[in-house]
Residue frames as qw, qx, qy, qz and C-alpha x, y, z in Angstrom:
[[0.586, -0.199, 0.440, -0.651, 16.64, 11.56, 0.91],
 [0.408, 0.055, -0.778, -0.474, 16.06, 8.18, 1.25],
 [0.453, -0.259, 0.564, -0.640, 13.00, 6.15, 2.66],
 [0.036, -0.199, 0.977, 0.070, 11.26, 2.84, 2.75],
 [0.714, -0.015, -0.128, -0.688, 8.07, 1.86, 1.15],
 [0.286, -0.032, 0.837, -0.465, 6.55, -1.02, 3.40],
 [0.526, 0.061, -0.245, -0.812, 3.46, -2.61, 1.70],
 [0.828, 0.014, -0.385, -0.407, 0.86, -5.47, 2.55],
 [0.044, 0.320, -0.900, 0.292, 2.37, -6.83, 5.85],
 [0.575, -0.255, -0.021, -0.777, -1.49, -7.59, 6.67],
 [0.043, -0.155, 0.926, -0.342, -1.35, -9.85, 9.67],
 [0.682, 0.115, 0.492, -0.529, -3.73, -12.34, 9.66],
 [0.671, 0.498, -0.236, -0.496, -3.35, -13.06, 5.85],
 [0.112, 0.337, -0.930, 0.099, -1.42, -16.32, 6.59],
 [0.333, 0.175, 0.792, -0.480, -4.02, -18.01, 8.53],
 [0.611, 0.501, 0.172, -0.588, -6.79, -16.81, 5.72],
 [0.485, 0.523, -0.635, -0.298, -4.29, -18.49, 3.12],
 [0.054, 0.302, -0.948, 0.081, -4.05, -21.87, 5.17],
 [0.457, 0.089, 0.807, -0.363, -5.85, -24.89, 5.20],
 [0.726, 0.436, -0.043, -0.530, -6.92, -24.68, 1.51],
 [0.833, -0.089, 0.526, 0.145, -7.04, -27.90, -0.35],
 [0.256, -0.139, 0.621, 0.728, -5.02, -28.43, -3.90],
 [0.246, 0.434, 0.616, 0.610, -8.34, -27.69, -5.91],
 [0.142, -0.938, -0.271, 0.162, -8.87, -24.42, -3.95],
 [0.490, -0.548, 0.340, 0.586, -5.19, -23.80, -4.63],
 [0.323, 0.124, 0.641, 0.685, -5.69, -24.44, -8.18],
 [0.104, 0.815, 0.570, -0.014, -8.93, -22.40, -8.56],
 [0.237, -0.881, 0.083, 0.402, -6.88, -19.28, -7.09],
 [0.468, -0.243, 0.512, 0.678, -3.70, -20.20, -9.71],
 [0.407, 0.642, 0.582, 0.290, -6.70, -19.61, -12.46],
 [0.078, -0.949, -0.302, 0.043, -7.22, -16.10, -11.15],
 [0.517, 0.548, -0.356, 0.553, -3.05, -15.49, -11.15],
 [0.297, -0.825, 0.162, -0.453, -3.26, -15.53, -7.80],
 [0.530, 0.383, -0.700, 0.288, 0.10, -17.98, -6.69],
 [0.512, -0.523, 0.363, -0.577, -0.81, -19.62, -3.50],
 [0.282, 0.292, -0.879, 0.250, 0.90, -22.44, -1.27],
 [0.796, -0.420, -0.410, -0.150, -1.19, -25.56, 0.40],
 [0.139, 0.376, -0.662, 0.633, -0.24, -25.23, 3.69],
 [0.305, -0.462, -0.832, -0.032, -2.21, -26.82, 6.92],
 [0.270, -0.829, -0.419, -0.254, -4.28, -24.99, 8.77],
 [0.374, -0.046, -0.301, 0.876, -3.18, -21.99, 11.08],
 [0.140, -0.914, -0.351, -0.146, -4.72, -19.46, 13.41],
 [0.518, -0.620, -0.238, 0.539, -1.80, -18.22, 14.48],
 [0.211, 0.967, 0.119, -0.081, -0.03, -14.58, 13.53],
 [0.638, -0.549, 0.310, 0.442, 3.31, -15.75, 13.88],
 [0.697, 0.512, 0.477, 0.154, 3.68, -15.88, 10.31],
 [0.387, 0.776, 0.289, 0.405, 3.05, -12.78, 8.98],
 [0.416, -0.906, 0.075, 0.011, 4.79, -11.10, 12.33],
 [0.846, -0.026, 0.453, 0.280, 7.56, -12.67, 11.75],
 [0.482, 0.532, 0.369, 0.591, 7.96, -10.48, 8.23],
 [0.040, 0.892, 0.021, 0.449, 7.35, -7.26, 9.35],
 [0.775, -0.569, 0.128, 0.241, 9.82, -8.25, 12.61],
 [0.819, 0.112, 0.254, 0.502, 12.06, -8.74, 9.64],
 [0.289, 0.715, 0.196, 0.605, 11.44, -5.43, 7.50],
 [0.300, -0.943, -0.113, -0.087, 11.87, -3.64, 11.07],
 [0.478, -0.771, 0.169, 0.387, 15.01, -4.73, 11.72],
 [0.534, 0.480, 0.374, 0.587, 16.24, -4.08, 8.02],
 [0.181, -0.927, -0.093, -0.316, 14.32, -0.28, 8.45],
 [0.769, -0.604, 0.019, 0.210, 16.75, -0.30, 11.95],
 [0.741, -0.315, 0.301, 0.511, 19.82, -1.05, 10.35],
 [0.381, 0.519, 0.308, 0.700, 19.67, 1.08, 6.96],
 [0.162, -0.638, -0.393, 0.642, 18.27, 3.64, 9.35],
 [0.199, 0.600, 0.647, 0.425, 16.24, 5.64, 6.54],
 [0.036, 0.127, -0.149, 0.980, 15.00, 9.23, 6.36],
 [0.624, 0.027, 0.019, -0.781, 11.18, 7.81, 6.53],
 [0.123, 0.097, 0.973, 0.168, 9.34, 4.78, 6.40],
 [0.501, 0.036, -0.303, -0.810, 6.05, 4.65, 4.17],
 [0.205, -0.010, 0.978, 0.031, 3.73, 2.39, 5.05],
 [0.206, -0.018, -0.533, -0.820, 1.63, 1.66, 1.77],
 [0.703, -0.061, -0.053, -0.706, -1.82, -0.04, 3.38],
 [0.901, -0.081, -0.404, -0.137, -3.60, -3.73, 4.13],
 [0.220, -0.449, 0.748, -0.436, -1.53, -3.28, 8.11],
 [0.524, -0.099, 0.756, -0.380, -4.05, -6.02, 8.65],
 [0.164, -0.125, -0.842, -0.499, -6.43, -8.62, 6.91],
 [0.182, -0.669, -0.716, 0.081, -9.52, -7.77, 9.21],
 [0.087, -0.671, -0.062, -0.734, -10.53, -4.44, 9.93],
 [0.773, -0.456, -0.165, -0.408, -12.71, -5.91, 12.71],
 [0.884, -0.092, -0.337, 0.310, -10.08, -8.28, 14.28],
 [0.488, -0.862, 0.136, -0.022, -8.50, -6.40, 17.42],
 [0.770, -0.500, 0.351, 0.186, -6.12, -8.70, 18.25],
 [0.774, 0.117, 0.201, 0.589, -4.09, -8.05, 14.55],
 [0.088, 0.899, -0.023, 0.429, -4.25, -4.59, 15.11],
 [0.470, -0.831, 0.296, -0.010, -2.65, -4.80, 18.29],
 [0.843, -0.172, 0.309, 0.405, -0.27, -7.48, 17.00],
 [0.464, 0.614, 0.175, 0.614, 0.90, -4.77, 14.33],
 [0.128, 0.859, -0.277, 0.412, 1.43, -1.66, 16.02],
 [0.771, -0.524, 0.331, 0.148, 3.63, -4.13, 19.06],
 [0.802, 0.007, 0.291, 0.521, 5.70, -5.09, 16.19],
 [0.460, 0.685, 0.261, 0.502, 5.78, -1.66, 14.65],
 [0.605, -0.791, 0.071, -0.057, 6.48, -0.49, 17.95],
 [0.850, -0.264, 0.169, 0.424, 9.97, -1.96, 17.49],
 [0.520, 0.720, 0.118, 0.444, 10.63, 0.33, 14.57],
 [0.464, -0.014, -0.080, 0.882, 13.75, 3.31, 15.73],
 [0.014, -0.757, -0.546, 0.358, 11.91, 5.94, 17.56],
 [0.092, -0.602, 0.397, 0.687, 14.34, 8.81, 15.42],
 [0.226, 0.025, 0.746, 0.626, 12.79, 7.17, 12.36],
 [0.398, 0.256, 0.289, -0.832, 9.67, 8.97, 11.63],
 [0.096, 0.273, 0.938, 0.191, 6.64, 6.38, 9.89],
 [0.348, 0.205, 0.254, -0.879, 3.72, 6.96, 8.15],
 [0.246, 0.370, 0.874, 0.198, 0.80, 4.63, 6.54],
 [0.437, 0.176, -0.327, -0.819, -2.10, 5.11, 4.30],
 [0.626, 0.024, 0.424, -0.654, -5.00, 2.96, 4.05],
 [0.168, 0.184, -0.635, -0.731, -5.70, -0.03, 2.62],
 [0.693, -0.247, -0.334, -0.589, -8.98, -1.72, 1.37],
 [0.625, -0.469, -0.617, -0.087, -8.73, -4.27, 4.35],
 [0.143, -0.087, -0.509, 0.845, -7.39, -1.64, 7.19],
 [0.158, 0.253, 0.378, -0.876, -10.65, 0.32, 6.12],
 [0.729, -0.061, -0.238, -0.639, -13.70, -1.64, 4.82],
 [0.685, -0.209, 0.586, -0.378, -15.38, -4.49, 6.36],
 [0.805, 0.402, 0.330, -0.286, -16.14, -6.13, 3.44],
 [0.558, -0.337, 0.454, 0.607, -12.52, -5.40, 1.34],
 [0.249, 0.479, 0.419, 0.730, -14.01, -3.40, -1.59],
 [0.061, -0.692, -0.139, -0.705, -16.23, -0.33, -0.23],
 [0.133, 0.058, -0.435, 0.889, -15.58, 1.81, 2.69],
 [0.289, -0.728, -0.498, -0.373, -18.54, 2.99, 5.35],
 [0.264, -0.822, 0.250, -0.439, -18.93, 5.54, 7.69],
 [0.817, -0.562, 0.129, 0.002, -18.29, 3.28, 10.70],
 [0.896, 0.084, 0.058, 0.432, -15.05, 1.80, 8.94],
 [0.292, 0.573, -0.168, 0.747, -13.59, 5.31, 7.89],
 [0.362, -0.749, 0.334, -0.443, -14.28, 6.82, 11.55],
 [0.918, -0.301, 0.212, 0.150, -12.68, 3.21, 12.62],
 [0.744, 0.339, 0.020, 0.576, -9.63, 4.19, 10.96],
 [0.140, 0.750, -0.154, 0.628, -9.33, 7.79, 11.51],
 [0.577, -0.762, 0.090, -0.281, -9.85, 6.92, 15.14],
 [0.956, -0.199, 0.137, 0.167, -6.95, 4.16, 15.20],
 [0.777, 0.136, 0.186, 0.586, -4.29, 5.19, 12.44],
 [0.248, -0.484, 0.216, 0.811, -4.95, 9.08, 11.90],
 [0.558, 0.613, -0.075, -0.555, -6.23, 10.87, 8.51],
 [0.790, 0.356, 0.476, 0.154, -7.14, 8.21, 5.67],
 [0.646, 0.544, 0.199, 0.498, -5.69, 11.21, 3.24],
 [0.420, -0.827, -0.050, 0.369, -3.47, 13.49, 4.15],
 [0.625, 0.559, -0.255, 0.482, 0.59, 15.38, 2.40],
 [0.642, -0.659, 0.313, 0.235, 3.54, 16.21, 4.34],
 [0.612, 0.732, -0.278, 0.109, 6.87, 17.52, 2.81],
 [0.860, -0.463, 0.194, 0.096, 9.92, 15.47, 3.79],
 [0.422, -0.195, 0.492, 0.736, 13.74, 16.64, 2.36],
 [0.189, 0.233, -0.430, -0.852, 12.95, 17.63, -1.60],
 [0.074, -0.031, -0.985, -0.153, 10.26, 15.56, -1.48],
 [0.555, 0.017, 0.257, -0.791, 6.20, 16.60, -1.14],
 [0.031, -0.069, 0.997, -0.005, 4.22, 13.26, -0.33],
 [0.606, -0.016, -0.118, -0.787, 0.90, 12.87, -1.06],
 [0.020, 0.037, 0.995, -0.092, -0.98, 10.05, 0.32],
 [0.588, -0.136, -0.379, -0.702, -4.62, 8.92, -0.75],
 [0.730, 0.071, 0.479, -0.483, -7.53, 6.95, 0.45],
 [0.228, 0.306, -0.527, -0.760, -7.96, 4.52, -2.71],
 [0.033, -0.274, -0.867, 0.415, -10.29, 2.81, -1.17],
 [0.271, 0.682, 0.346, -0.585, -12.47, 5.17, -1.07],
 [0.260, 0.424, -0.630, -0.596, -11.57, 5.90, -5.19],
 [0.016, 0.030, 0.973, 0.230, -12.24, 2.10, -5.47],
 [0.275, -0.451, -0.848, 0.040, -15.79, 1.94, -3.92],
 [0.079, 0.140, -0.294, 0.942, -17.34, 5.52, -2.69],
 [0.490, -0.472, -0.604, -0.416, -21.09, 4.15, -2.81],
 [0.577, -0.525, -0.568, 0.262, -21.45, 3.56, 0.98],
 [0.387, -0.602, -0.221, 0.663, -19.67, 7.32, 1.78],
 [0.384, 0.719, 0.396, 0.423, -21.30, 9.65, -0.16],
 [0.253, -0.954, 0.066, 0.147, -19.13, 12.93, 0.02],
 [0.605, -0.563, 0.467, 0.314, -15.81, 11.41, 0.53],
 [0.568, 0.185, 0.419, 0.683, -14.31, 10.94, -3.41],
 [0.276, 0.877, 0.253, 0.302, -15.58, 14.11, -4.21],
 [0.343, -0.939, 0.019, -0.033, -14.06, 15.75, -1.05],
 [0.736, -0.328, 0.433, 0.403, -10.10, 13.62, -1.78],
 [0.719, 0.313, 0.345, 0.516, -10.18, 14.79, -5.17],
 [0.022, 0.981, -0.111, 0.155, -10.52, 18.52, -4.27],
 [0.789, -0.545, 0.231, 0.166, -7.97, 17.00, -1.84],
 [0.770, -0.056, 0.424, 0.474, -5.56, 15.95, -4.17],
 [0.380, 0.817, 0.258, 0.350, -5.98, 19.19, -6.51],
 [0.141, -0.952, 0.226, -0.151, -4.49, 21.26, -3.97],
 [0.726, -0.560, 0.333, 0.218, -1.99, 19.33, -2.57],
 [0.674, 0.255, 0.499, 0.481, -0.47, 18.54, -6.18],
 [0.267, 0.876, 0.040, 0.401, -0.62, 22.19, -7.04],
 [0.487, -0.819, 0.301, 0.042, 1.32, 23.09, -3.53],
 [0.881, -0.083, 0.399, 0.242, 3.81, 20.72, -5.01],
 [0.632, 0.485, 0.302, 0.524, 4.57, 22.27, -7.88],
 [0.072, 0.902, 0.048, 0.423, 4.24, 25.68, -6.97],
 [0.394, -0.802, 0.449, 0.021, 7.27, 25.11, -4.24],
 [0.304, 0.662, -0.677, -0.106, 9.31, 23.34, -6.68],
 [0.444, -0.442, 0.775, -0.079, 9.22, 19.82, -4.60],
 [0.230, 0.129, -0.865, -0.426, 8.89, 16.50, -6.28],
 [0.699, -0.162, 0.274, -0.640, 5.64, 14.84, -5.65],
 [0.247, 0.062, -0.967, -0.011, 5.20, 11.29, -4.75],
 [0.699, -0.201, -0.230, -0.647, 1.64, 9.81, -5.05],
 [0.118, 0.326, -0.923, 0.163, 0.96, 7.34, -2.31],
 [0.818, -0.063, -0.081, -0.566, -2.08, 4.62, -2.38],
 [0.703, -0.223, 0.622, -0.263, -2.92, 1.28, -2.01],
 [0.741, 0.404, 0.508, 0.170, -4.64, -0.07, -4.99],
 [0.401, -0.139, 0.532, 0.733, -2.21, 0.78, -8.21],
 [0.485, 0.434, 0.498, -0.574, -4.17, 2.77, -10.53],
 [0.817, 0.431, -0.125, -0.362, -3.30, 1.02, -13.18],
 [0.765, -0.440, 0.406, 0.236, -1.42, -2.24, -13.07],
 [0.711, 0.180, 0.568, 0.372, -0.39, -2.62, -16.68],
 [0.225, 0.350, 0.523, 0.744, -1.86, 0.14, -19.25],
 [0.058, -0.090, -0.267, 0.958, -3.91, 3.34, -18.26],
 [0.642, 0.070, -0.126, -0.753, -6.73, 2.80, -20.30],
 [0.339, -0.020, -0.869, -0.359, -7.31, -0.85, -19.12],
 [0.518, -0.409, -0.628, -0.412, -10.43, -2.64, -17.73],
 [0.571, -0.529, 0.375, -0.504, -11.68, -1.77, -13.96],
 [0.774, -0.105, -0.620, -0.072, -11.06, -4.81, -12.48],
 [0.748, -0.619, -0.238, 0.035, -10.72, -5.99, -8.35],
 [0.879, -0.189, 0.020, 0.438, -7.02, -4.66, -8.70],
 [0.408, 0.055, -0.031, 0.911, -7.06, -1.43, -9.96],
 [0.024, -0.371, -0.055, 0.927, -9.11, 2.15, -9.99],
 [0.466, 0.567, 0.672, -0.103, -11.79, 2.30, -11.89],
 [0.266, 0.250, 0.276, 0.889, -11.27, 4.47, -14.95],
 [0.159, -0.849, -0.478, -0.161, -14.17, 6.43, -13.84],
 [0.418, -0.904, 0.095, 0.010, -12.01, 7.68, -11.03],
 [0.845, -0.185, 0.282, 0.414, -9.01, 6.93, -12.52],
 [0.383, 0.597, 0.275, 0.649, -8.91, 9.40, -15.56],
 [0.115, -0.938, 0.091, -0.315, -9.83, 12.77, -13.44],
 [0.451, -0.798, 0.290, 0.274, -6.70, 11.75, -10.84],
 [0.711, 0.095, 0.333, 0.612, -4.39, 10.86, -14.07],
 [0.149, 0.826, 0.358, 0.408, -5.34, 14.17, -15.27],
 [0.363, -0.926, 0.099, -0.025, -4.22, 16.30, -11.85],
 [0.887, -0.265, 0.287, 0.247, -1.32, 13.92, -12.43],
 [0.627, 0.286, 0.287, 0.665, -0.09, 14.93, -15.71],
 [0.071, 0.907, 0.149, 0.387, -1.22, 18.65, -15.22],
 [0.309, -0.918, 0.217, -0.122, 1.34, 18.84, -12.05],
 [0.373, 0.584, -0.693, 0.201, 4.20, 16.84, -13.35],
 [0.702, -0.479, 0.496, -0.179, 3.60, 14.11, -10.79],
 [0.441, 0.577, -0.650, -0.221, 6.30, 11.24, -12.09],
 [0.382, -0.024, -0.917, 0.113, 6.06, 8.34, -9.75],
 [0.732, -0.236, -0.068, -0.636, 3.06, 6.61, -7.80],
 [0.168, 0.134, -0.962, 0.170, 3.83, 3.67, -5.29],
 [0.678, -0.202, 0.031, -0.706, 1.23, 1.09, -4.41],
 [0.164, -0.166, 0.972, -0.026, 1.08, -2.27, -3.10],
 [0.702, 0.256, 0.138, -0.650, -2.60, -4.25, -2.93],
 [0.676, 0.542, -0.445, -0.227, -0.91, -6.91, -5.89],
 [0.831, -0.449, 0.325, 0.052, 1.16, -8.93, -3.54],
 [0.700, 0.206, 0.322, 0.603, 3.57, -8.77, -6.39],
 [0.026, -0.632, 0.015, 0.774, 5.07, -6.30, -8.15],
 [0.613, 0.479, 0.538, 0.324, 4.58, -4.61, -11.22],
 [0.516, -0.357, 0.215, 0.749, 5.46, -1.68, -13.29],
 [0.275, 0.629, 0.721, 0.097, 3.70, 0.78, -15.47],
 [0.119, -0.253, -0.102, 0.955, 3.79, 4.14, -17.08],
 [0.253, 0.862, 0.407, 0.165, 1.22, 6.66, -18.66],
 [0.332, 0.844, -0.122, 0.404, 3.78, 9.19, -20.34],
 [0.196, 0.616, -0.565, 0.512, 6.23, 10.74, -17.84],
 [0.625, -0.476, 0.461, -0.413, 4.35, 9.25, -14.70],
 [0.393, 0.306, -0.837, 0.226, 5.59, 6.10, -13.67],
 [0.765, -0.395, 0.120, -0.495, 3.18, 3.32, -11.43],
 [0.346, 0.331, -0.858, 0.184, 5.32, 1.49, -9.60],
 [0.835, -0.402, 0.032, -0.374, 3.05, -1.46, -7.34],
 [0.006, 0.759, -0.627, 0.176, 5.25, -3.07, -4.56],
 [0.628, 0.031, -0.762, 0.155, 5.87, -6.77, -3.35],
 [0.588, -0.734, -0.115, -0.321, 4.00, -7.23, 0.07],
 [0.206, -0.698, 0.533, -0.432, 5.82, -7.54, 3.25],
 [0.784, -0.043, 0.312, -0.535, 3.24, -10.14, 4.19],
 [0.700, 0.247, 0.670, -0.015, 2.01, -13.32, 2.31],
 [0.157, 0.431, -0.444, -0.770, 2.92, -13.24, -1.97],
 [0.606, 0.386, 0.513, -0.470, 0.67, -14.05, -4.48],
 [0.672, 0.715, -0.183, -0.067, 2.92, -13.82, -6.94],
 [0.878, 0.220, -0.302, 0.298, 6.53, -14.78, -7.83],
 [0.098, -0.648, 0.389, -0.648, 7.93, -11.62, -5.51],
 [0.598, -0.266, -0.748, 0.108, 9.10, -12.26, -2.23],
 [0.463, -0.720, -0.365, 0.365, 8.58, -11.05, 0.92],
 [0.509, 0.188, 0.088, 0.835, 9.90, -7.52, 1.07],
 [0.028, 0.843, 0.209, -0.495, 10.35, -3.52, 0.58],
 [0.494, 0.772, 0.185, 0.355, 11.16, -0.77, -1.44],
 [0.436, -0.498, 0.018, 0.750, 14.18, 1.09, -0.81],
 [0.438, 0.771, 0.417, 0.200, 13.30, 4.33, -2.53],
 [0.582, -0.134, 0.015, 0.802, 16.23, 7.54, -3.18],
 [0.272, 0.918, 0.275, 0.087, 14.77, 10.73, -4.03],
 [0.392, -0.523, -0.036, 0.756, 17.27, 13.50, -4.90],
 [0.128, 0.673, 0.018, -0.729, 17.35, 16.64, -7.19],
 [0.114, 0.330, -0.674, -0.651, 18.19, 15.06, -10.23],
 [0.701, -0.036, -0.592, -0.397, 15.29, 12.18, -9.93],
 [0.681, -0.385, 0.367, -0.503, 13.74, 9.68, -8.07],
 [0.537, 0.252, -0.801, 0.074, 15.48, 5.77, -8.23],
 [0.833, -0.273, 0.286, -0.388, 13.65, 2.58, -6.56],
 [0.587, 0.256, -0.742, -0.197, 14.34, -0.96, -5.99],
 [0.856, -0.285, -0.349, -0.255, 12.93, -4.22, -4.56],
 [0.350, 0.477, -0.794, 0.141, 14.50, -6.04, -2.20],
 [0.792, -0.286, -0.526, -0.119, 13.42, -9.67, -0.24],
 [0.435, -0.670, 0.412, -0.437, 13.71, -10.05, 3.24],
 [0.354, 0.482, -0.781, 0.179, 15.83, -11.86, 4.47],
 [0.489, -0.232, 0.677, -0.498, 13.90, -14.93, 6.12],
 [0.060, -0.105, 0.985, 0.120, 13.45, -18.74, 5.62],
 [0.538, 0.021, -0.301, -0.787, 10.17, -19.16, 3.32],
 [0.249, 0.045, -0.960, 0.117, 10.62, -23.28, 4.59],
 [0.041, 0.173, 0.881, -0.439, 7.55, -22.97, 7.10]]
């Protein structure tokens, strides 16, 4: 089985990147966060323009699945790139079946903590924030991680994803399939035990889902959130954070994940889309 992990096309995020000057550019390079002076723009062509691309890629490889990993937009609030995403996602091969997961800007206002209004703005637009679904040998788990990041504002809701994620990871195991963990924010980008920071999981709420992790043999985790990629293990499991679709922030370009799953193991790799970085 193979299928395509999509991650961070979030229209709008051009426009939010343009019009800074060179010592806003350099402020951001402090933070590692790799970002081109460009003049101003309101427009969406941009970032449409990329996920136009990754559709007709998706099209032509014609996949068992496409994943799509969170951050569809850069507003929550902003209509008019929701609609400009699901028109272009609309193009996707109706015989390919697609699914997304949340990320912090599809479903907070504020890009760190979910609130009611935002989660019932999501569930009403995209469809459960956490949800599994078995696909070939393959049993998919998809998280909120959002909500993991930030659960202050929705008191209930981490308590009510990690029962979540207890069962669903035991169903996994106990029919034999592989499990693949899908989120937004990576929950750890580097090292398992490092520092909470704006980029991963807090270890608070990191340690009890590494824990369900290693008790049910879960071996790989995809996430985007990083606009780059990176690469990370904690014993057998394996955190693999993709290159965005969108706007990079790092040396990655544009892109997906083309991801194989078959009995013997699961085998990923990057690959850039195939469009003229020049404008």
């Amino acid at each position: 089985m193979r299928f395509l992990f999509l991650a961070d096309m979030q229209i709008g995020a051009y426009a939010s990147f343009s019009g800074l000057t060179e010592a806003d550019v350099a402020r951001l390079a402090v933070q590692g966060l790799k970002v081109r002076a460009a003049p101003k723009s309101y427009s969406l062509e941009w970032d449409i323009r990329r996920l136009d691309a990754a559709i007709v890629v998706a099209n032509r490889l014609r996949p068992d699945l496409v994943i799509v990993g969170g951050d569809m937009v850069n507003d929550a609030a902003d209509a008019a790139q929701r609609d400009a995403f699901f028109q272009a996602i609309g193009h996707l091969d109706p015989d390919i079946p697609i699914r997304w997961g949340p990320g912090n800007h599809d479903v907070t206002y504020d890009w760190s903590a979910p609130t009611v209004e935002s989660l019932r703005q999501y569930r009403d637009r995209f469809g459960p924030d956490y949800y599994a679904f078995d696909h070939g040998p393959a049993a998919f788990v998809v998280w909120n991680t959002a909500v993991a990041f930030d659960p202050t504002l929705v008191p209930g809701e981490w308590e009510a994803q990690l029962a979540f994620l207890e069962i669903a990871l035991e169903g996994a195991a106990a029919h034999g399939r592989q499990p693949i963990l899908i989120g937004h924010h990576p929950l750890f980008v580097e090292t398992p035990d490092e520092a909470d920071t704006y980029w991963n999981i807090p270890t608070a709420r990191r340690r009890p889902v590494l824990d369900l992790i290693h008790r049910f043999g879960v071996r790989i985790g995809l996430a985007g959130h990083l606009h780059r990629g990176a690469w990370a293990r904690d014993g057998a499991f394996e955190m693999v954070t993709s290159g965005p679709v969108g706007y990079p922030l790092g040396d990655d370009p544009s892109g997906f994940r083309v991801v194989e799953v078959t009995p013997e193991g699961i085998a990923h790799a990057y690959h850039a889309l195939d469009v003229l970085d020049g404008d």
